[in-house]
C-alpha positions as CSV (number, residue, x, y, z in Angstrom):
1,X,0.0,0.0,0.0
2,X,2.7,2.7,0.8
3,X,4.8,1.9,-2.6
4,X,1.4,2.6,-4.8
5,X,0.8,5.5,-2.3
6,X,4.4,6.9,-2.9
7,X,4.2,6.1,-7.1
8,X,0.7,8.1,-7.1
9,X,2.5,11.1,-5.4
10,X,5.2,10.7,-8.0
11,X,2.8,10.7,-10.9
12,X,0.7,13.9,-9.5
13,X,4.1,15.7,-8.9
14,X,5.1,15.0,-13.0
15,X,1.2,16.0,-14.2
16,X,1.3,18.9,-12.5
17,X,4.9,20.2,-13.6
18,X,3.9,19.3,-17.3
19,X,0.9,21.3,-17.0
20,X,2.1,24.6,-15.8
21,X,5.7,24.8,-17.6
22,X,5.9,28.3,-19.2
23,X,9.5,29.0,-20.8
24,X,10.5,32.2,-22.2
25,X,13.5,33.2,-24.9
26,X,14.5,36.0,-23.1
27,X,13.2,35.6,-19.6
28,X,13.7,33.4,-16.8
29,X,11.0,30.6,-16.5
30,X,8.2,30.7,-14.4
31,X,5.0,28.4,-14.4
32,X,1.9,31.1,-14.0
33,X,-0.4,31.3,-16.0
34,X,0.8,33.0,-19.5
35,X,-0.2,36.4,-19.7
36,X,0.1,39.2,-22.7
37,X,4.1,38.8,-23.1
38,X,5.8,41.7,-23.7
39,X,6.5,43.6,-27.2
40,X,10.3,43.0,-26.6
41,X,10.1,39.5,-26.1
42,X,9.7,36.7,-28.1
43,X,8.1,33.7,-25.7
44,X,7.2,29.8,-25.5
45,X,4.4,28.6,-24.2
46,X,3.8,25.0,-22.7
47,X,0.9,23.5,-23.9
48,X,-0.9,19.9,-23.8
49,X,0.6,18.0,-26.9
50,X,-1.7,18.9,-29.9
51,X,-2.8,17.2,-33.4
52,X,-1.4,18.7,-36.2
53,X,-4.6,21.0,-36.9
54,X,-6.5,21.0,-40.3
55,X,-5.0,22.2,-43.0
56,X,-6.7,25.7,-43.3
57,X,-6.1,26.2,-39.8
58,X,-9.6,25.5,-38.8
59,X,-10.9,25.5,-35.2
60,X,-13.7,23.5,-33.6
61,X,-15.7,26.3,-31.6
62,X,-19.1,27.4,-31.9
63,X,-20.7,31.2,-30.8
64,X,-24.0,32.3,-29.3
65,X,-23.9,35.3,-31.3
66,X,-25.8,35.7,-34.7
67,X,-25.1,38.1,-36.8
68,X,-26.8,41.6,-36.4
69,X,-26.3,42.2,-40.4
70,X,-26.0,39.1,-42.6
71,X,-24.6,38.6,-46.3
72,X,-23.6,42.7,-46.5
73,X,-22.6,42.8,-49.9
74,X,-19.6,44.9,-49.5
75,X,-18.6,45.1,-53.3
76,X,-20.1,43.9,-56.4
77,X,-17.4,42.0,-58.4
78,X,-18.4,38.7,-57.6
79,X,-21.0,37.1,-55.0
80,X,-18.4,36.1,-52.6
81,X,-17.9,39.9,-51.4
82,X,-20.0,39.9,-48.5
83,X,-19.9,40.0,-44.8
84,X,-21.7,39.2,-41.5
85,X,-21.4,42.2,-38.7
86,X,-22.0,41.6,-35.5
87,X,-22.7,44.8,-33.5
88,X,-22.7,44.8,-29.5
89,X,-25.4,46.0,-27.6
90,X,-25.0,50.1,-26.5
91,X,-24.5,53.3,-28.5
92,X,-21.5,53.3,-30.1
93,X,-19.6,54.1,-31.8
94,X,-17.9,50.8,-31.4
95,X,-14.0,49.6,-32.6
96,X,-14.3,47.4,-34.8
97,X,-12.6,44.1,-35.8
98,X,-12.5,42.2,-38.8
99,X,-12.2,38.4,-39.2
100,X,-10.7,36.6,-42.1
101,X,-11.3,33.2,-42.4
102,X,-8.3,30.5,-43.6
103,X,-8.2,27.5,-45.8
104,X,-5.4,27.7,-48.0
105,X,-6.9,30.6,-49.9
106,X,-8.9,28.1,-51.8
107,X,-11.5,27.0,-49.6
108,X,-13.3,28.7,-45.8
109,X,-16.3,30.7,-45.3
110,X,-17.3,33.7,-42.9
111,X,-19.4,31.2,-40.4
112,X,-16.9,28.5,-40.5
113,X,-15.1,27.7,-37.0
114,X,-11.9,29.5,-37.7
115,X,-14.1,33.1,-38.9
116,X,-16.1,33.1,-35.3
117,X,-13.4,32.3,-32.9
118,X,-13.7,35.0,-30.4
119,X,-17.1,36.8,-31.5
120,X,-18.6,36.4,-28.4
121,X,-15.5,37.2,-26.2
122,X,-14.9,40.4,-28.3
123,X,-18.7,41.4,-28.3
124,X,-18.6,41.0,-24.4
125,X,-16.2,43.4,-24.4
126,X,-17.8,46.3,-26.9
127,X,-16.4,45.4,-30.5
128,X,-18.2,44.9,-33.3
129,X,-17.1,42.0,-35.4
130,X,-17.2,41.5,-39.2
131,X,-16.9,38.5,-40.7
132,X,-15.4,38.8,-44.3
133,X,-15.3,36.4,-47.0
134,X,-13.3,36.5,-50.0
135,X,-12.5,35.4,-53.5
136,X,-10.8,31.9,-53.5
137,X,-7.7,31.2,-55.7
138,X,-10.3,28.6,-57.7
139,X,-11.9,32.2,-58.8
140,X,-9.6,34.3,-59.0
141,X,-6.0,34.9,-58.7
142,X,-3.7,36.6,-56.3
143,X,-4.0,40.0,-55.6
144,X,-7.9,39.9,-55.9
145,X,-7.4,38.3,-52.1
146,X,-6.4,41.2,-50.2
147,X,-8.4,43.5,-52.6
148,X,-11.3,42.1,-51.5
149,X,-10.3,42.8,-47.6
150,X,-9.6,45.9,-48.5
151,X,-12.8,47.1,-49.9
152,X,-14.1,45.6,-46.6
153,X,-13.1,48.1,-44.9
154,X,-13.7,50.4,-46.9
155,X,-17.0,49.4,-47.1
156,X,-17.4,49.1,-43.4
157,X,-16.0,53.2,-43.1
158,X,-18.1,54.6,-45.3
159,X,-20.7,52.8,-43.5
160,X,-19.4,53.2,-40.3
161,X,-22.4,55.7,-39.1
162,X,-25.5,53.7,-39.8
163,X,-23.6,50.4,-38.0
164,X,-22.4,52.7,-34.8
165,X,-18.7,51.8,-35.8
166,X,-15.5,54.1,-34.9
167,X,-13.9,54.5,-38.5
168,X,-10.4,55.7,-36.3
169,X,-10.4,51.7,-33.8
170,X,-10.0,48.9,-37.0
171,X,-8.6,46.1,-35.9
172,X,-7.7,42.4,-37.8
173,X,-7.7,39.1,-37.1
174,X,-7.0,35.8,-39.3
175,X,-5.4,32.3,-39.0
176,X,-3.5,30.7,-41.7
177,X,-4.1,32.0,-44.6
178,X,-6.7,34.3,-43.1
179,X,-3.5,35.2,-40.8
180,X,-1.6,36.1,-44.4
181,X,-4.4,38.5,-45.7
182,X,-4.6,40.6,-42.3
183,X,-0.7,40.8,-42.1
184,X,-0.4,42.0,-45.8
185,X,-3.6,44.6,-44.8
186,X,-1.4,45.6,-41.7
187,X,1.2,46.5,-43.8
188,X,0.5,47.7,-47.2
189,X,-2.1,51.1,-46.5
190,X,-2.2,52.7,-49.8
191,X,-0.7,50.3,-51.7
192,X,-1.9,50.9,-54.8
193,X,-1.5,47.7,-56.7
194,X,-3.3,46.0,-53.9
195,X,-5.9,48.3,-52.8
196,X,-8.4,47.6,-55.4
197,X,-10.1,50.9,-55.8
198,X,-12.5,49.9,-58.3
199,X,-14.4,47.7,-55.9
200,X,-16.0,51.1,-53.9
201,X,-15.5,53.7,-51.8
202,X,-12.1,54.5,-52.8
203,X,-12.2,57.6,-50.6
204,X,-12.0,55.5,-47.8
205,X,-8.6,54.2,-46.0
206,X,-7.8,50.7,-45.9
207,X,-5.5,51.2,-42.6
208,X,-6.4,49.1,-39.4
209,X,-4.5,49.8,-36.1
210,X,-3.8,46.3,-35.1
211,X,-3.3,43.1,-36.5
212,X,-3.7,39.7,-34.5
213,X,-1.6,37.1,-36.9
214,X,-2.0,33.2,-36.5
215,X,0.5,31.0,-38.0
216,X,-0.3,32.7,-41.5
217,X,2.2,31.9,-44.5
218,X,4.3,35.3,-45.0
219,X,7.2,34.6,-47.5
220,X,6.0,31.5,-49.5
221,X,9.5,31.5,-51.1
222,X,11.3,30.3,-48.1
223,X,9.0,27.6,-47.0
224,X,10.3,23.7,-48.3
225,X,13.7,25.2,-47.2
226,X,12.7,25.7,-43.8
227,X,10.7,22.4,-43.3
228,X,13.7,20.5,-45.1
229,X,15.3,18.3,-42.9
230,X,12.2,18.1,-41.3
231,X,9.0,15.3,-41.0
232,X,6.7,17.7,-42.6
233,X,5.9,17.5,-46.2
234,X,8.3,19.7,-48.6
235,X,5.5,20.7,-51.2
236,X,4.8,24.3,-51.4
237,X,6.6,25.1,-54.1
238,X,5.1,22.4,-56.2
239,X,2.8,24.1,-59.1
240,X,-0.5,22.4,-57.1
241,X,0.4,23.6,-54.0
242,X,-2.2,26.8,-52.1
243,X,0.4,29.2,-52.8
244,X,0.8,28.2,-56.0
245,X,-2.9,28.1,-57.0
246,X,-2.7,31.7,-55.8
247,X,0.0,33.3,-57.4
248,X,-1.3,31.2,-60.7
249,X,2.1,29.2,-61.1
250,X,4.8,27.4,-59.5
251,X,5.8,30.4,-56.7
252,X,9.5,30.0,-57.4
253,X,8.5,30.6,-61.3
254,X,6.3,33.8,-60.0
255,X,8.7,35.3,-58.0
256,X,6.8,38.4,-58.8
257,X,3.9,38.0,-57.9
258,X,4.7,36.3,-54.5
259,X,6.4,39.2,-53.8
260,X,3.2,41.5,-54.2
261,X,1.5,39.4,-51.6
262,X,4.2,39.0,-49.1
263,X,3.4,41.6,-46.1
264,X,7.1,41.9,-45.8
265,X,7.2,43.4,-49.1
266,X,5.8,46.5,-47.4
267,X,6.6,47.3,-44.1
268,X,7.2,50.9,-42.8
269,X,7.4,52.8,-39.5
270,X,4.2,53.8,-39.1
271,X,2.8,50.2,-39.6
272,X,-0.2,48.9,-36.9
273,X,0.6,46.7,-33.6
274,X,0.8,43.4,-34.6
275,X,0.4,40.3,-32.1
276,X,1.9,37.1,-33.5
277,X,0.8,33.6,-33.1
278,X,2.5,30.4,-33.7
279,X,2.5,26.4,-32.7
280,X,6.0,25.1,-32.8
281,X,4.4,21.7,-34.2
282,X,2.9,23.1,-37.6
283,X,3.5,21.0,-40.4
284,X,1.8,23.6,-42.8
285,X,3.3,26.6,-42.3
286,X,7.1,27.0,-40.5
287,X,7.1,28.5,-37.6
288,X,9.9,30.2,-38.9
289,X,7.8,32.2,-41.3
290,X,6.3,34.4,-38.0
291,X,9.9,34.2,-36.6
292,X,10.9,36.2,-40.2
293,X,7.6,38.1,-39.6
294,X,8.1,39.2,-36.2
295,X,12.5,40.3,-37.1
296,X,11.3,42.2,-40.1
297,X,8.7,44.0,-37.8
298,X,10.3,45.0,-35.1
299,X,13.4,46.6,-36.7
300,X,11.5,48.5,-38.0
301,X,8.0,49.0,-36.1
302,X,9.9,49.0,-33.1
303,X,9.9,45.6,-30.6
304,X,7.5,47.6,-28.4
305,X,4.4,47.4,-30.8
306,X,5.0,43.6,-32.2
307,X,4.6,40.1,-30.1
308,X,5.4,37.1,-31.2
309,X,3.8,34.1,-28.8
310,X,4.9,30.3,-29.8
311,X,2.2,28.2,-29.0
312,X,4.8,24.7,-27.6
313,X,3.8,21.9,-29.0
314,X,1.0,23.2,-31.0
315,X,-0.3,22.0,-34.7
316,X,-2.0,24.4,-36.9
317,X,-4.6,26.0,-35.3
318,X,-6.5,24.1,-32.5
319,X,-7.7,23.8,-29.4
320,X,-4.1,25.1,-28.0
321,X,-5.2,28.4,-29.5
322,X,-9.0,28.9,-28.1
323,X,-8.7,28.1,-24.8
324,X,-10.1,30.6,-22.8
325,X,-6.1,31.7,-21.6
326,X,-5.1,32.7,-25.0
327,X,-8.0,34.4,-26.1
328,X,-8.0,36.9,-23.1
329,X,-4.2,37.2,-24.4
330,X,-5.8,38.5,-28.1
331,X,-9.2,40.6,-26.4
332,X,-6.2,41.9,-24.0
333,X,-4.2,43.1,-27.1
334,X,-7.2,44.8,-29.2
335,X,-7.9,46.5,-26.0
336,X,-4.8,48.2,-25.6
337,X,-4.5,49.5,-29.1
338,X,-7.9,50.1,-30.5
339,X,-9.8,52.2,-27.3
């Protein structure tokens, strides 16, 4: 009786410490509970072991919320430019932020699990939410993407009176490639090439002030090199691959046009707050590729308005992502820039 007393106490002791490890690249460890981690730092978290996630990034999570506005057609290019809004309960005007959905720019949709994770968290806390869908790569070709987003919000400026929104407090928020649209939005303001002025209200600015990125694909160039050596599949450069489909041809053939859609491409000083998001695990997108993010960034943005948080452990997207811990960590983010 006392030895399977004594191997009990060992086993609590070892499922406790694997529970609560929090490790830090620049900071000494500690095991509380992780908390918004400073711009200057770039930080590990401990997690429970993860699948790999799906391959847009998807997360299993439903809302309570519906939407207070339903298919807003926010251009009139093709039927896929619409958008569910989702307005909090008070006056206004409200900040607002906007939601793009992942799937490997070729599949996803505005209500799917990854394009409502955190409505009702940032609703509790007075944001109005839109959820935008876009054109896929199956109907149209790389840079119609981010035009799309872009005339979003537009759209949602122009608008922002009749829906109680504050045109000055845009925020974004995408995994995956979702994550890669709002990073390139972030960054390119006035972009000509990619602002897509012919789909309305070209009066209207296209700048958010914060950007929440999740493991999005930033320099599709650099990706088989960084997952050789590895176990993950080596196939983005392949002329089927997402980024491919994009772009319309093998990337390293289309060097060009990668380049227009890399949010690298454009970064400047007076670029929005971005918080970074990352599982160490992803076998879609390198980590590296928010590592390369969050360098280019912060030389240049300054280290106090980027984070970069590496999920340990973590697949592509998943439940390491939506627990109730990490979302307070993105609602805590939105909160400091856009009030």
């Amino acid at each position: 009786m006392k030895k399977l007393l004594m191997l009990m106490s060992v086993l609590l002791m070892l499922i406790t410490s694997a529970c609560t490890t929090q490790t830090k690249t620049s900071a000494a460890q500690n095991t509380e509970t992780p908390e918004l981690v400073k711009p200057t730092e770039t930080a590990t978290i401990s997690v429970a072991p993860p699948g790999r996630g799906n391959p847009g990034g998807g997360n299993s999570t439903s809302i309570v919320a519906v939407p207070s506005f339903s298919d807003v057609a926010y251009a009139n290019i093709s039927s896929a430019e619409k958008l569910d809004l989702y307005i909090p309960t008070g006056e206004g005007p409200f900040p607002v932020v906007i939601l793009v959905h992942g799937g490997a720019f070729l599949m996803g949709d505005k209500a799917a699990g990854d394009a409502t994770t955190g409505i009702d968290q940032l609703l509790s806390q007075g944001f109005a939410v839109a959820s935008v869908n876009y054109r896929l790569s199956g109907e149209a070709k790389a840079p119609a993407q981010i035009q799309d987003i872009k005339a979003a919000v537009r759209f949602l400026r122009a608008n922002a009176k009749d829906y109680k929104l504050n045109p000055e407090k845009f925020g974004a928020w995408g995994g995956s490639a979702g994550g890669s649209l709002v990073s390139l939005l972030g960054t390119s303001c006035g972009v000509t090439e990619l602002e897509g002025a012919k789909l309305g209200n070209a009066e209207q600015s296209s700048c958010v002030q914060a950007v929440v990125d999740w493991f999005g694909p930033i320099d599709f160039l650099q990706m088989d090199a960084q997952f050789t050596g590895t176990s993950c599949p080596v196939n983005h450069d392949a002329a089927d691959s997402p980024e491919s489909q994009l772009v319309g041809g093998p990337i390293q053939e289309n060097v060009d046009a990668v380049k227009l859609v890399n949010a690298m491409t454009y970064i400047t000083s007076d670029d929005p707050a971005y918080f970074i998001q990352h599982g160490t695990a992803d076998c879609n997108v390198p980590p590296q590729q928010s590592q390369l993010f969050y360098d280019a960034l912060s030389s240049t943005i300054g280290v106090d308005k980027v984070t970069l948080t590496l999920l340990d452990g973590a697949g592509h997207g998943g439940s390491q992502f939506t627990t109730e811990e990490n979302l307070n960590l993105v609602i805590d983010f939105f909160n400091i820039y856009l009030r």
